[in-house]
C-alpha positions, 0 to 999 in steps of 0.5 A, spaced: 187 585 509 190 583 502 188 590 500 191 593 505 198 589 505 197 591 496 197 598 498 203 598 503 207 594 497 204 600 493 207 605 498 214 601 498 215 600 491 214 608 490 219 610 496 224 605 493 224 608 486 225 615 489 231 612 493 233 609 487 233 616 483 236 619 488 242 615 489 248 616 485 250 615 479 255 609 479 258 607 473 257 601 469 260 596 465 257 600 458 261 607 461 267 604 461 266 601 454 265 609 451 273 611 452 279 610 454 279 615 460 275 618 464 274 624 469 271 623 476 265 627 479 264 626 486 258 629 486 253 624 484 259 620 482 259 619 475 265 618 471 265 622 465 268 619 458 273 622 455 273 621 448 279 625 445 285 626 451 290 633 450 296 630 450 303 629 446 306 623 443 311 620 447 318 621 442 317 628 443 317 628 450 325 630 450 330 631 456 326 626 460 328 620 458 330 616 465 324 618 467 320 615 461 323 610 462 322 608 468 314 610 468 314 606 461 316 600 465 311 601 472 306 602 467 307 596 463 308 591 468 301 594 472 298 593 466 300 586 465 297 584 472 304 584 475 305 589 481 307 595 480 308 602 484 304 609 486 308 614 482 310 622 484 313 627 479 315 632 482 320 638 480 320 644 476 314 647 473 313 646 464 318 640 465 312 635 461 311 631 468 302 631 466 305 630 459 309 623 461 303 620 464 298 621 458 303 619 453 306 613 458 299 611 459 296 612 450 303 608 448 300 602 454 294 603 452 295 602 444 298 596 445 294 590 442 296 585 448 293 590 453 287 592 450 284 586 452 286 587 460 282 594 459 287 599 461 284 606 463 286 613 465 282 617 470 283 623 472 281 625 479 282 633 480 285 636 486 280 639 490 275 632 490 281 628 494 277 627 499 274 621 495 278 618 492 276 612 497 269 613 494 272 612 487 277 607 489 271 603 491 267 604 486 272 600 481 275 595 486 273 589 483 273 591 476 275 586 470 279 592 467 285 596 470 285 603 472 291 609 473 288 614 478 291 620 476 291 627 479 295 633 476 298 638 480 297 636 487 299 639 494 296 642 500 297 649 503 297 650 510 290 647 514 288 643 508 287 637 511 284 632 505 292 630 505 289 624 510 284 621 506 289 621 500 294 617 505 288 613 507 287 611 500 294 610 498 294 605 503 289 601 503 285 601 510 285 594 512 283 591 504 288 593 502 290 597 494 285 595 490 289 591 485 287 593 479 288 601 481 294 604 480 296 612 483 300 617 478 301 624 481 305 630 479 307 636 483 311 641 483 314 640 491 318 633 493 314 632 499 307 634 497 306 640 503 310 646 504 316 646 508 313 652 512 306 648 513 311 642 516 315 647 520 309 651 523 307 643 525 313 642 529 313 649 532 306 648 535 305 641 536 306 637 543 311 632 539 314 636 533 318 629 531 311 626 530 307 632 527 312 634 522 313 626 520 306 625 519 306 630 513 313 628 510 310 621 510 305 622 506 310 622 499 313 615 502 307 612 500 309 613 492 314 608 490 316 612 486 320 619 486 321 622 478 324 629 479 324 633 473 329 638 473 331 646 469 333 643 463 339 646 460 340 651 453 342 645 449 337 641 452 332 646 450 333 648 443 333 641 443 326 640 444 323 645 439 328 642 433 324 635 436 317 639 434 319 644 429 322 636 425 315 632 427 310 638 424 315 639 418 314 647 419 318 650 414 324 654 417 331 655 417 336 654 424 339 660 424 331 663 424 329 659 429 334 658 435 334 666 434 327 666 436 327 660 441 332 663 445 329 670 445 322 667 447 325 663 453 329 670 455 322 674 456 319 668 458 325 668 465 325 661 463 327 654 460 322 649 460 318 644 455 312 647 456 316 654 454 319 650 447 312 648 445 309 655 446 314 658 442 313 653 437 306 654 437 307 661 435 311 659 430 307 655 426 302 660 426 306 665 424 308 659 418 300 657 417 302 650 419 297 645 423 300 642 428 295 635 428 
């Protein structure tokens, strides 16, 4: 008998060590020790450190400055404990709204008085939204404070992952974890197309309701930050901004030429355009931009 009960425990202990191995990965204490942000992977759940984030210094985010102001603001009071809002960045293209966010959450971060709470910037891509609540579970409960962050975000016509983000946002019956905060950027206000919203109000057995089930979905952010075309002066401000921070060595009369030719061929005018063309420029210069 106690050889036969020895040898089911044998057989159990193996079947749980498999269990285990095949289970997915959750992210422990040590991770989040690795780096200040991280990239999730839904598939086995891992949370990938990112040790050197590509982004630019908060003052050189120029003709943005309402919008600054007011995630810099959010994102501090977040970070202190205090409520805070889901943000949207939503408007024109190369306008700095990924920008703003990695900037606002380096310049939190660097502070000595939020280093202790442990602030950390995750990135979630578009096509895993669907588990984002997996996410969300996973650091629900932790000591440190987490900013979700999804780049470029919308749903085309059929996509319905636009459910689990509103879920997600909500809270379900828990409610939004505490510590976790959701930044977005997007190039449309409400997230869908106008003719995906119209396609639903057309086919559906009350138009009303469909069509202000999709619209809804932005009114779980708090906060709106539009970001708009930017102007001539505006632009050539910008690259005087970088040309200034990196000391590259050229005359006004040379540069506000060359931008404003770079912006003509480019059909646009933009922060993304004025950082191409300073790019340009400083290759042409030999100068670094580090």
């Amino acid at each position: 008998m106690n050889d036969n009960i020895t040898e089911h425990a044998e057989v159990l202990a193996r079947i749980a060590a498999a269990l285990e191995r095949l289970a997915p990965a959750r992210a422990s204490a040590a991770d989040f020790a690795a780096a200040l942000a991280f990239v999730w992977h839904p598939d086995p759940g891992r949370l990938q450190p990112v040790i050197d984030v590509n982004r630019i210094d908060l003052p050189l985010l120029l003709g943005i400055d309402r919008a600054r102001d007011t995630l810099m603001e959010n994102t501090r009071r977040f970070a202190a404990g205090l409520p805070a809002n889901n943000a949207l960045l939503w408007g024109a293209r190369g306008m700095g709204k990924s920008s703003l966010v990695k900037a606002v959450y380096a310049a939190i971060a660097a502070d000595a008085a939020n280093r202790s709470n442990g602030l950390k910037l995750v990135e979630i891509h578009r096509e895993d939204i669907e588990s984002l609540p997996d996410l969300m579970a996973l650091l629900r409960g932790r000591a440190e404070r987490f900013i979700l962050f999804c780049d470029d975000l919308s749903f085309d016509q059929g996509d319905t992952s636009y459910k689990s983000l509103k879920s997600a946002l909500e809270g379900g019956i828990e409610g939004r974890p505490e510590n976790i905060i959701f930044y977005a950027t997007s190039n449309r206000r409400h997230l869908i197309p106008r003719d995906m919203i119209e396609n639903e109000r057309s086919t559906a057995i009350n138009p009303s309701d469909a069509a202000q089930e999709k619209v809804s979905l932005s009114d779980r952010f708090g906060l709106w930050l539009g970001f708009h075309n930017c102007s001539q002066d505006q632009y050539l401000a910008m690259v005087a901004g970088y040309i200034g921070h990196f000391a590259i060595p050229t005359e006004e009369s040379e540069w506000r030429r060359e931008a404003l030719e770079w912006a003509t061929t480019r059909g646009s005018r933009s922060g993304r355009v004025a950082w191409q063309y300073v790019q340009d420029l400083a290759g042409k210069k030999g100068v670094k931009l580090t």
